[in-house]
C-alpha positions, -999 to 999 in steps of 0.1 A, spaced: -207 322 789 -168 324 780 -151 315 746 -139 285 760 -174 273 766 -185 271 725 -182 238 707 -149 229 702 -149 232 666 -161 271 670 -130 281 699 -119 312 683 -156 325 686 -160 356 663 -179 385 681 -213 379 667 -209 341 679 -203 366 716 -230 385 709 -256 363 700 -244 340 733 -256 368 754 -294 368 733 -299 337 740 -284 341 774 -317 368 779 -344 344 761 -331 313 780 -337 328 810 -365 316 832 -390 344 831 -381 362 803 -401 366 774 -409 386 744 -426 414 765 -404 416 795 -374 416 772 -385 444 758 -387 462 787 -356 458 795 -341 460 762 -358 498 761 -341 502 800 -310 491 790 -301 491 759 -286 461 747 -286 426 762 -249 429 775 -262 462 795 -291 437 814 -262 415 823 -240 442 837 -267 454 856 -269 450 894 -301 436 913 -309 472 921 -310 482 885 -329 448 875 -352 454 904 -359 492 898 -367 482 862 -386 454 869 -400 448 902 -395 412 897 -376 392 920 -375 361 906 -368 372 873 -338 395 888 -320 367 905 -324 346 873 -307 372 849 -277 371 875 -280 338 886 -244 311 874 -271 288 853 -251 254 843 -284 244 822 -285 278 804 -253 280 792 -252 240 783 -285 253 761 -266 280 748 -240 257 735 -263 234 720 -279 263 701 -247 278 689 -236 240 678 -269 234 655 -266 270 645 -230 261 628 -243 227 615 -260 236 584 -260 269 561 -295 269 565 -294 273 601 -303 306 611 -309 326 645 -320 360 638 -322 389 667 -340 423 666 -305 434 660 -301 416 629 -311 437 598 -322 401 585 -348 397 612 -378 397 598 -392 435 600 -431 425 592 -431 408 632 -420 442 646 -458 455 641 -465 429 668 -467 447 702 -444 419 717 -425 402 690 -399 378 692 -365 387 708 -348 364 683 -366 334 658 -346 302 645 -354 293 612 -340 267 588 -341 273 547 -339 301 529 -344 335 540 -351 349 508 -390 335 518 -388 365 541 -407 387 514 -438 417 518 -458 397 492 -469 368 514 -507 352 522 -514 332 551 -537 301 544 -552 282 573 -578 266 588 -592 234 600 -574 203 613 -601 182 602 -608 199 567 -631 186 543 -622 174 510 -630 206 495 -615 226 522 -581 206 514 -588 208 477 -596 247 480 -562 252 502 -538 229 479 -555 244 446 -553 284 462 -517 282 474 -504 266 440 -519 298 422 -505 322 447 -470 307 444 -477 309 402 -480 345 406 -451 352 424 -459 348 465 -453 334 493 -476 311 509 -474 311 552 -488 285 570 -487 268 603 -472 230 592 -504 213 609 -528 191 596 -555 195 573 -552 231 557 -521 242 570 -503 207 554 -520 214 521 -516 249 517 -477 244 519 -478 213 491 -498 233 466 -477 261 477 -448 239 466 -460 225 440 -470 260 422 -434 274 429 -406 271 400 -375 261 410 -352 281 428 -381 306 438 -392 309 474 -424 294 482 -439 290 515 -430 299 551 -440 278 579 -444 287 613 -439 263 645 -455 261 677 -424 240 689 -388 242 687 -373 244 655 -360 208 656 -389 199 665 -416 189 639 -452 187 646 -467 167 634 -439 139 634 -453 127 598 -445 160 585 -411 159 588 -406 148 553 -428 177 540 -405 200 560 -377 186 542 -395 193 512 -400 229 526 -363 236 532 -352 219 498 -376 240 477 -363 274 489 -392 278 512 -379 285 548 -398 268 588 -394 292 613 -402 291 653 -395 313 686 -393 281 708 -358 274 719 -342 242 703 -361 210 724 -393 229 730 -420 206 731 -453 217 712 -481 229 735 -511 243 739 -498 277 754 -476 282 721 -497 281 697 -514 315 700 -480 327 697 -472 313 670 -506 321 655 -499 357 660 -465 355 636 -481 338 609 -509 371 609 -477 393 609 -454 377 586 -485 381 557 -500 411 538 -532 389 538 -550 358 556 -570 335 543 -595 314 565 -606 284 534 -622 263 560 -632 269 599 -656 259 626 -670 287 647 -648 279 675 -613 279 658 -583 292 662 -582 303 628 -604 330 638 -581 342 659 -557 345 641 -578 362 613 -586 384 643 -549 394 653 -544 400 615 -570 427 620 -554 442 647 -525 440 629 -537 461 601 -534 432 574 -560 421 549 -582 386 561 -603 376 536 -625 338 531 -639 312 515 -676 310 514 -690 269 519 -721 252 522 -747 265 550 -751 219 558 -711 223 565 -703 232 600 -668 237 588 -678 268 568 -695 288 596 -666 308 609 -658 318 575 -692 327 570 -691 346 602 -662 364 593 -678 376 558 -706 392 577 -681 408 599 -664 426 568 -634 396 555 -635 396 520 -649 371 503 -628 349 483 -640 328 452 -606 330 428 -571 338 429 -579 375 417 -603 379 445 -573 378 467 -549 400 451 -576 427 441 -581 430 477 -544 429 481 -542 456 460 -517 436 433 -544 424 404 -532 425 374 -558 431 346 -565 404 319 -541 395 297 -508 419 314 -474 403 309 -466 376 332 -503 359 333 -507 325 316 -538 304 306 -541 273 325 -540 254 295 -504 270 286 -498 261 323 -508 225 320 -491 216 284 -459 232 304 -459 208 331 -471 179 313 -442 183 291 -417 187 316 -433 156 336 -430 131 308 -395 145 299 -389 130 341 -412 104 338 -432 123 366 -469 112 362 -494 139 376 -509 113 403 -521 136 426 -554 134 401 -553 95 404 -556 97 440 -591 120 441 -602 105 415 -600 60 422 -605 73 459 -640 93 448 -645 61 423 -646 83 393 -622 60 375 -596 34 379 -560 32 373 -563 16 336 -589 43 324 -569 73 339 -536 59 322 -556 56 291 -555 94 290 -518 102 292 -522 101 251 -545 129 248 -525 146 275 -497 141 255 -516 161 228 -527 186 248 -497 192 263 -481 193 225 -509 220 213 -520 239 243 -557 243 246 -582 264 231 -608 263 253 -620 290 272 -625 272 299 -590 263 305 -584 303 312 -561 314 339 -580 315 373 -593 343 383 -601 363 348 -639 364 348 -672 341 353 -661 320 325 -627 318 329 -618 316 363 -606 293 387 -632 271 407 -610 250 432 -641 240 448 -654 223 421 -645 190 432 -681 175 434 -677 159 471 -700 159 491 -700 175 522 -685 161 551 -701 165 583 -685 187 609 -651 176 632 -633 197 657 -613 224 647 -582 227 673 -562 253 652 -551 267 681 -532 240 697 -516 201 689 -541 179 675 -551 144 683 -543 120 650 -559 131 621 -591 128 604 -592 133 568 -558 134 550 -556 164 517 -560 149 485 -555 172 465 -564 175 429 -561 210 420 -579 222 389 -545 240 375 -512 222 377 -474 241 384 -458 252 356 -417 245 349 -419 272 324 -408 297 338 -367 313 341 -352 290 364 -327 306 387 -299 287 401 -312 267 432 -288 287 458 -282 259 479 -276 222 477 -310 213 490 -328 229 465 -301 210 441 -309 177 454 -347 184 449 -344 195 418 -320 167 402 -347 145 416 -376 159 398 -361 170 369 -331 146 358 -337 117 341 -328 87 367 -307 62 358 -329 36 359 -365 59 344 -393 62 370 -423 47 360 -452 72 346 -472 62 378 -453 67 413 -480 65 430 -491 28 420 -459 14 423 -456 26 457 -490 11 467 -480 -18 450 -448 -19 469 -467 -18 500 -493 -40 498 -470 -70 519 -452 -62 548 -443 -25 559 -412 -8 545 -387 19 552 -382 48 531 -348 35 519 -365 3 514 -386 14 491 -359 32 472 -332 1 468 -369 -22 457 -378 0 430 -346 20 422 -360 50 426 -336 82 441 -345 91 480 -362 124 466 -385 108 446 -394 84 479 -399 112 499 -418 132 480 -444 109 467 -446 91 500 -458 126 519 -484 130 491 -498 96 492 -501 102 531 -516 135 524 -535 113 504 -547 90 532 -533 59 509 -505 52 537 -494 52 572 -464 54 592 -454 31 620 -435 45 648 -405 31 638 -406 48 605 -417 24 581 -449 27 556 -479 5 552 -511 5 533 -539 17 548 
């Protein structure tokens, strides 16, 4: 591909814009992928070297006919690709290709015997850290299971990691909200992983909590070119960087035949930790992680589990650990300073008919005073510090649900049971902010944090349902109705879905369920 050929508004192509043309040249090509690029990348050297080459050379090296005459052949759809590519590259500052050749590529994926020639990723790359844990598991998780995930992640991200996930339903979806929800602002938070192209989103309803990804300092990454359709063949692949981007993985909820297993089984191979969470024997949805326990995974019961087999615990009471009712008095202050209500509990609760809307409101008093005082409480310790104080994220007193298919390994038919997540320790605000670094992770924090100029009400949630109880609205309608900034829409929207309060129409607008 020439100069002349790159968007108009890049003529004058610097030599990386060259350089990476010719990358994507090599993974655009019909027949090339991650292991026969390596090949020739160890024949020749460098992807400009394959495209000198002649047939001979190509052929010597590869024996491959088809794929010779493809390297060499004048491709009008290839380089039309490559322009697109290079054009959503240079649309956004949180557009990123990165090729082995990049000292920004991720280094954990070269412990993979084929990884990617190049990945695209969108957000921050400063989610690229050692100090990540995968969560996944089933589609068609439990209550507990999405509970467990949500409540797991949130912890993780409080003590300082990164949470990697796949962006599907069920576990995957809740592991990246608790995720973002445990993570202070401006601190990377959660990675996830697509089996489609990067502009791409799959599940469509996730899009908003990709947005929410990206604006959060968390970062979506996929080695699908732009336009790549999910299916069933990527998946495995994109299993396989999930297991390599983590220091650990952890199964919360899987079926015998999963695809979660897999992956826990390429993290093995890969040298990385996999650990689980033990369920009830009645719960079909607990048997592969009861299968992997036998087979040596480390069982999992509290945040500490994980990092002691991580090898990062840090003993009671060491700088940096908080109690969880230091933890909760934090947020709750900083939510009523927003007008933020913590709704997420509403949800489980008038869902589980613990309590309804007027009694849980009733308690934002003696919130108010516990959030004023802290907590004495043993109880209320920091997860993870012993019998009496630890976390229990699976004490949510569902019952359990009776066993669905768990297709992990590939695109889903529409969901089952949405998360709602009520996790037993809420994010804390406390800590140093640092300067969101872009004006994503602005945005998202003005919304949460600044007072609006007309106040949110102290229950999101109900308004919303409330809003929605007539005909179907947009987004944007619900933000001119209620006067509410697009953020706030966004976000509380995806959780109410997570929720399984709402539903999307295919032409974008939100209903009751």
């Amino acid at each position: 591909m020439k100069t002349a050929d790159i968007p108009e508004e890049k003529s004058g192509a610097t030599l990386d814009d060259e350089a990476l043309g010719t990358w994507l040249k090599l993974v655009l090509t019909p027949g090339v992928g991650a292991v026969t690029g390596q090949l020739l990348l160890r024949r020749f050297g460098s992807p400009e070297a394959i495209f000198d080459a002649t047939y001979r050379q190509l052929q010597r090296q590869l024996n491959q006919e088809k794929v010779s005459r493809a390297l060499l052949a004048d491709d009008p759809q290839r380089d039309a690709a490559i322009i697109r590519t290079l054009a959503w590259l240079h649309a956004d500052d949180d557009h990123h290709i990165l090729t082995l050749d990049d000292p920004r590529y991720p280094r954990a994926l070269l412990d993979l015997p084929d990884p990617p020639l190049l990945v695209y990723a969108r957000g921050s790359l400063e989610a690229l850290v050692p100090d990540a844990v995968a969560l996944i598991g089933s589609r068609r998780a439990s209550h507990d299971g999405l509970h467990n995930a949500h409540a797991f992640a949130q912890a993780l991200t409080r003590r300082g990691l990164v949470v990697t996930s796949g962006l599907a339903e069920g576990i995957d979806a809740a592991s990246h909200v608790g995720a973002l929800d445990g993570a202070a602002v401006g601190q990377p938070s959660t990675i996830a992983v697509l089996g489609a192209g990067i502009d791409h989103i799959y599940p469509a309803h996730h899009r908003m909590l990709a947005t929410r990804i990206i604006a959060q300092q968390g970062l979506i990454l996929s080695e699908q070119p732009l336009g790549s359709a999910p299916t069933r063949g990527n998946f495995p692949r994109r299993n396989r960087m999930i297991a390599a981007l983590s220091r650990g993985t952890l199964v919360v909820e899987a079926a015998l035949r999963s695809g979660s297993l897999i992956t826990a089984r390429l993290a093995a191979e890969l040298g990385r930790d996999v650990m689980a969470v033990p369920g009830s024997i009645h719960n079909p949805l607990s048997h592969g992680c009861h299968h992997l326990i036998r087979d040596g995974a480390s069982l999992v019961e509290t945040v500490d589990d994980i990092l002691t087999t991580l090898g990062m615990a840090l003993p009671p009471g060491a700088p940096g650990t908080l109690t969880a009712g230091r933890l909760r008095a934090r947020q709750h202050t900083a939510r009523r300073a927003s007008g933020w209500r913590d709704w997420q509990e509403i949800i489980g609760r008038t869902e589980n008919g613990q309590a309804g809307l007027d009694e849980l409101a009733g308690q934002d008093e003696a919130n108010e005073r516990e959030a004023r005082h802290g907590s004495d409480d043993p109880r209320n310790d920091d997860p993870g510090q012993g019998p009496a104080t630890r976390d229990r994220p699976d004490e949510t007193g569902s019952p359990d649900e009776p066993a669905r298919q768990d297709d992990h390994a590939g695109p889903d038919t529409p969901n089952g049971t949405e998360s709602r997540n009520t996790p037993d320790e809420p994010a804390s605000s406390a800590r140093k902010q640092n300067p969101p670094l872009n004006r994503h992770a602005r945005n998202a924090a003005n919304a949460l944090n600044a007072p609006d100029a007309i106040p949110a009400p102290a229950d999101p949630a109900s308004q919303i349902l409330a809003a929605l109880t007539g005909a179907p609205l947009s987004a944007e309608e619900l933000a001119s109705r209620l006067g509410w900034p697009i953020e706030r829409i966004l976000i509380t929207i995806q959780l109410l879905e997570l929720g399984g309060q709402i539903g999307r129409h295919v032409d974008g607008r939100w209903q009751r369920i």
